[in-house]
C-alpha positions in Angstrom: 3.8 21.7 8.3 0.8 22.7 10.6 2.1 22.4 14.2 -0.3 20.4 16.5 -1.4 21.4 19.5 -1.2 19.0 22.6 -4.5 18.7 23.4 -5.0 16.7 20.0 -2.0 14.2 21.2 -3.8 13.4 24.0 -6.6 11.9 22.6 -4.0 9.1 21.8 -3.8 8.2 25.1 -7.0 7.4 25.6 -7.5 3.6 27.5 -4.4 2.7 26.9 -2.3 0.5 26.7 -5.1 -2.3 25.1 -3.6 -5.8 24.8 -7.2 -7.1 24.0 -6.8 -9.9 26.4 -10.1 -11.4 25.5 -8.8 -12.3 21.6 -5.3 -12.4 22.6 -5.1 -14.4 25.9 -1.8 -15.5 26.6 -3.5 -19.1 27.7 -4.8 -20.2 24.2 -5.1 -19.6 20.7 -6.2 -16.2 19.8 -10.5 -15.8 19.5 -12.3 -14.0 16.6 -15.2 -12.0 17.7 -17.9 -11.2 15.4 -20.1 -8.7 14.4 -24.1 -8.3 13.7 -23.6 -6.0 10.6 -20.9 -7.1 7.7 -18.7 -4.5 5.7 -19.2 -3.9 2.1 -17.2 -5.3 -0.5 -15.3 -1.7 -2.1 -13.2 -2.5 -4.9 -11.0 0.1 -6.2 -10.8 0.7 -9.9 -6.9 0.3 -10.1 -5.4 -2.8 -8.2 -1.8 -3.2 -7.9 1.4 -5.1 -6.0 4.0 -4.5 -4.6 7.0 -6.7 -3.9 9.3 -7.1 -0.7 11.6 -9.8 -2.1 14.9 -7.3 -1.6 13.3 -6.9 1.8 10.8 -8.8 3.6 12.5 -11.6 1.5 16.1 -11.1 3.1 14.9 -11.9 6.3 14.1 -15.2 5.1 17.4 -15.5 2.8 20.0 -12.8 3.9 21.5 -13.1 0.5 20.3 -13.0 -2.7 22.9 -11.7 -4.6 23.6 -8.5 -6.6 22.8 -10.0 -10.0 20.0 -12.0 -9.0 18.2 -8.9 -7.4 18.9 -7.2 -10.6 18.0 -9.9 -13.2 14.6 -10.4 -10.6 14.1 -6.9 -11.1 14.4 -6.6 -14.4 11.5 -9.5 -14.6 9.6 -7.5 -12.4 9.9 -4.9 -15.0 9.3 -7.0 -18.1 6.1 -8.7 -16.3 4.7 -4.9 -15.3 4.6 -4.2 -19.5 4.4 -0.2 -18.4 0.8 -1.1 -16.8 2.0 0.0 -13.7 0.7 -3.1 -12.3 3.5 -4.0 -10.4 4.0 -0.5 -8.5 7.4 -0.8 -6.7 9.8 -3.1 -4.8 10.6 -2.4 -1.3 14.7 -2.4 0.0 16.7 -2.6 2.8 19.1 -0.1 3.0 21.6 -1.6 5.8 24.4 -2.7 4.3 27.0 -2.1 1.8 25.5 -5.4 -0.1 21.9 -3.9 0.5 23.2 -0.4 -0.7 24.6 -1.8 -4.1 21.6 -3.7 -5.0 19.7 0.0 -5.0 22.1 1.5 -6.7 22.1 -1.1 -9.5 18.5 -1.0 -9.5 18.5 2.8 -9.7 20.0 2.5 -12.4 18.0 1.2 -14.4 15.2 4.3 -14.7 12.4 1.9 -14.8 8.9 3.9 -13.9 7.7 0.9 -13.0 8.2 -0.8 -10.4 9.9 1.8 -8.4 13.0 1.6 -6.0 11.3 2.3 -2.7 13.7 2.3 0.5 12.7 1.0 4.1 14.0 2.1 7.2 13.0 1.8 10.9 11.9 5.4 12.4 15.7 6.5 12.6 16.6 9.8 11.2 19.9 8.6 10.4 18.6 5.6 7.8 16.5 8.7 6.3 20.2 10.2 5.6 20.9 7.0 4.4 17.8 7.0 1.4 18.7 10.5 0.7 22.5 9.8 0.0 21.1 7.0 -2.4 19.3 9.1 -4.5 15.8 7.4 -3.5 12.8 9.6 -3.5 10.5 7.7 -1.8 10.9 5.6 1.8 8.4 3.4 3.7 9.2 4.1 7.7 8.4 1.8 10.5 5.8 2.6 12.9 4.7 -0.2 14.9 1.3 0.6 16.1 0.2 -1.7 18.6 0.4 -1.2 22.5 2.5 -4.6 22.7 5.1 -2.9 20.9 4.4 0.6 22.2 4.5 -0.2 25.8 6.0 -3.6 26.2 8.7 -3.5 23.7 9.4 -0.4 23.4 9.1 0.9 26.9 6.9 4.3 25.9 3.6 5.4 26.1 1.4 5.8 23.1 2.0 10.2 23.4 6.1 9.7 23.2 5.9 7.4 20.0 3.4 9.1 18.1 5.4 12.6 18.6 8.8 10.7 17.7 6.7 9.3 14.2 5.4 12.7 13.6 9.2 13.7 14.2 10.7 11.7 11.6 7.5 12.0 9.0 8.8 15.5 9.5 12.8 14.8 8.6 12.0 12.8 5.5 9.9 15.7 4.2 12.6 18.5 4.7 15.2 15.7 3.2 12.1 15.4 -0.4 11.5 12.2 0.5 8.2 10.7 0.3 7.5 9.0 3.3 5.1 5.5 3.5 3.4 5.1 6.9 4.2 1.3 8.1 1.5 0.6 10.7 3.1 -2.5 12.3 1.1 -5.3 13.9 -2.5 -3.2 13.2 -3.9 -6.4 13.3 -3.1 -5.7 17.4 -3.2 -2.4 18.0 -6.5 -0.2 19.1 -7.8 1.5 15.8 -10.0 3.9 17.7 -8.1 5.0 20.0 -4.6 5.0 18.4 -4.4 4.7 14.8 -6.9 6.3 13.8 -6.6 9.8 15.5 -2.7 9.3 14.7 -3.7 9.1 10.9 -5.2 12.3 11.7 -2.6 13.6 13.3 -0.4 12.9 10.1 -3.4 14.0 7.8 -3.8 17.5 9.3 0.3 18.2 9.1 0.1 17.7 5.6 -3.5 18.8 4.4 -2.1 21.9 3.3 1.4 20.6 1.5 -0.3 18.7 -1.2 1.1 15.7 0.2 -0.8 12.2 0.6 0.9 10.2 2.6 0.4 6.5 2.2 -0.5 3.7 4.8 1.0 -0.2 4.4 -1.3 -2.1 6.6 1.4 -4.6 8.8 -0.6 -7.8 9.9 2.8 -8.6 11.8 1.9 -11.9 13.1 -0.5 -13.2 10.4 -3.9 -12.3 12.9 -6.1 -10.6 10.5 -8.9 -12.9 9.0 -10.9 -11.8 5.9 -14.0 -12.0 7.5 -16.7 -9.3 6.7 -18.3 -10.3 9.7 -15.6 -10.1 12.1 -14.3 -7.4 14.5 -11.6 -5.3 14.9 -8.9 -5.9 15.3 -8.1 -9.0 13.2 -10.8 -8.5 10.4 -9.1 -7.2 7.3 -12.1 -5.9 5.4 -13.6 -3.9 8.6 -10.1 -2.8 9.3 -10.0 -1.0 5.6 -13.6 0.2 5.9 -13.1 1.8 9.3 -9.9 3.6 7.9 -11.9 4.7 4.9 -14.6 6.1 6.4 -13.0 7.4 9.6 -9.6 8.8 8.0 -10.9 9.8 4.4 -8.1 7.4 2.7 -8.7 7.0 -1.0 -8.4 3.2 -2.1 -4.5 4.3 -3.8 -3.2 5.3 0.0 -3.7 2.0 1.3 -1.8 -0.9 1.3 -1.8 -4.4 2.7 1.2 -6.7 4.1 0.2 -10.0 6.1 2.3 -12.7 7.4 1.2 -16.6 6.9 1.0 -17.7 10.5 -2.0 -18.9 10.5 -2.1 -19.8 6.5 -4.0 -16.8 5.6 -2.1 -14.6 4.0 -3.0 -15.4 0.0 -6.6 -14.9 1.2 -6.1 -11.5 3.3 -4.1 -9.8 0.4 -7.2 -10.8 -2.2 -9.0 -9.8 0.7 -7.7 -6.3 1.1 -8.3 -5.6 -2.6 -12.0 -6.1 -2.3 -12.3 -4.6 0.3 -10.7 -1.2 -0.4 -7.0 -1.1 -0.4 -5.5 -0.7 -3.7 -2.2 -2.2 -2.9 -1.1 -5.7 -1.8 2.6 -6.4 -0.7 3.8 -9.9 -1.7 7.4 -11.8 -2.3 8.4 -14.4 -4.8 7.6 -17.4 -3.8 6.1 -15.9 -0.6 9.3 -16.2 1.4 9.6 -13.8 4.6 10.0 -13.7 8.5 8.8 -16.6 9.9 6.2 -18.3 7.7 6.5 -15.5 4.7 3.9 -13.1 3.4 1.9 -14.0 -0.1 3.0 -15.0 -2.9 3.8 -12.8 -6.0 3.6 -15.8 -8.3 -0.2 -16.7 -6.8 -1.1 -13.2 -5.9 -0.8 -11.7 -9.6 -2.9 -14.7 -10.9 -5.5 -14.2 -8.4 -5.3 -9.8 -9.6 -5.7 -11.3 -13.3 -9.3 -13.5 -11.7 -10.4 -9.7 -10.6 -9.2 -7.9 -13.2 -9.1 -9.7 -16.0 -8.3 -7.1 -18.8 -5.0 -7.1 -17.3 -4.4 -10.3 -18.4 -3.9 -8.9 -22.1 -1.8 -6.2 -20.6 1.2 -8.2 -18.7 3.6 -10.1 -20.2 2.9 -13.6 -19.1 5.9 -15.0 -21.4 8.4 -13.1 -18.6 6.1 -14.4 -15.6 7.1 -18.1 -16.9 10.8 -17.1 -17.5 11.0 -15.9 -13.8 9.5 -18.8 -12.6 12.3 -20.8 -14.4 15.1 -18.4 -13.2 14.0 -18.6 -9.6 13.7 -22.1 -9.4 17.8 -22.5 -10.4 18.2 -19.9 -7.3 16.0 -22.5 -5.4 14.1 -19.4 -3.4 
């Protein structure tokens, strides 16, 4: 990989750290500015999801059990009808429970979705993905200031060289890192995640390798507002990391929480807008108030797209609806 000279870290520092007091004051509800101009709708050719039941899911119900993940797998599968539609499902690799329910997926050889591993920015769970067989990991990089500096005790310099550290260890290790930007819907785009996209971008230009970028809206602040501003509006948000960064609609991906009720609409959002990818659970269930839902959100894809309504298998959509509803999800 191209090594990176410090003068282009720096540029991460600049006004930092930027809590955005003025839409985030700690004495009311959070304020959504607005813009004079709006952003284009830019919708990709290919739209696709993604699921974090086995994942984002367990936070919400720590066990699922072995079979079930497999048998909801399998649906996942069935549904897909080799479109490709449903891209991958998203795992937790802690535990020995966690670990098995890989492994059985694994198993299976399906192209689609794929077994994707997550893991915090810990060289160790890399090991972890590798000793599973996994190919392919998405790593967590929290991206705002209030995680940079306040929970994490660093400045914005220390954790972008320890994320360009471990994007390094899952390459020498052939795995295929995702780039988790946690609570973007927080952190300064200009002056942080941007120029660290570039950082990551001009490491790899010359590997053949295109890393991709999940979109975290942490705490459910990102509105789908063409007329808002950053950092909360979701279509400006993928515009500005379009134009800015050179991203192709297949590296980006959205994942928003349901705080504030808006996470069905921000995941439609972020497909018209110029993502290609939106991450969703059965039944919606997640930290807190859950992300979107992967019953809803593949009906609203079918509103969009509708030739792929002739393409899925809507007879196993209805048959996992059943089977989730004797788990009671």
């Amino acid at each position: 990989m191209n090594k990176i000279e410090s003068e282009e870290y720096e540029v991460l520092s600049r006004n930092a750290p930027n809590y955005f007091k003025d839409i985030f004051p700690y004495t009311s509800i959070p304020k959504i500015p607005f813009e004079d101009t709006p952003v284009s709708l830019d919708i990709p050719e290919n739209l696709c999801i993604s699921d974090s039941t086995f994942r984002e899911g367990q936070q919400a119900i720590s066990y699922i059990g072995e079979d079930n993940v497999e048998r909801i797998f399998e649906y996942f599968h069935y549904i897909d009808n080799e479109t490709g539609t449903i891209e991958y499902s998203e795992f937790f690799l802690y535990t020995n429970y966690h670990r098995r329910c890989v492994e059985k997926c694994l198993k299976k050889e399906f192209k689609f979705p794929r077994v994707v591993g997550w893991v915090r920015s810990k060289k160790e769970e890399l090991k972890t993905a590798k000793e599973l067989g996994l190919d392919e990991v998405g790593i967590l990089m929290p991206a705002s200031d209030y995680h940079i500096y306040k929970k994490f005790g660093k400045t914005r310099l220390e954790v972008a060289k320890e994320y360009i550290d471990i994007i390094e260890e899952a390459l020498a290790l052939n795995l295929k890192p995702r780039v988790h930007l946690e609570d973007i819907t927080r952190a300064d785009i200009q002056n942080f995640v941007i120029p660290f996209i570039m950082l990551i971008e001009s490491k790899t230009k010359n590997e053949g390798i295109e890393i991709r970028y999940k979109l975290c809206d942490t705490l459910g602040l990102g509105v789908p507002y063409e007329y808002a501003s950053l950092p909360r509006s979701v279509p400006r948000l993928i515009n500005v990391l379009r134009l800015h960064c050179g991203l192709s609609h297949q590296r980006l991906e959205w994942h928003g929480h349901n705080d504030f009720y808006k996470a069905q609409a921000n995941a439609v959002c972020a497909w018209l807008f110029g993502a290609s990818t939106a991450n969703c659970c059965i039944r919606g269930v997640g930290e807190r108030t859950g992300i979107a839902s992967f019953e809803i959100l593949i009906l609203d894809l079918i509103q969009i797209k509708e030739e792929l309504e002739k393409k899925l298998n809507f007879e196993a959509y209805w048959e996992l609806e059943e089977y989730v509803k004797r788990l009671e999800l």
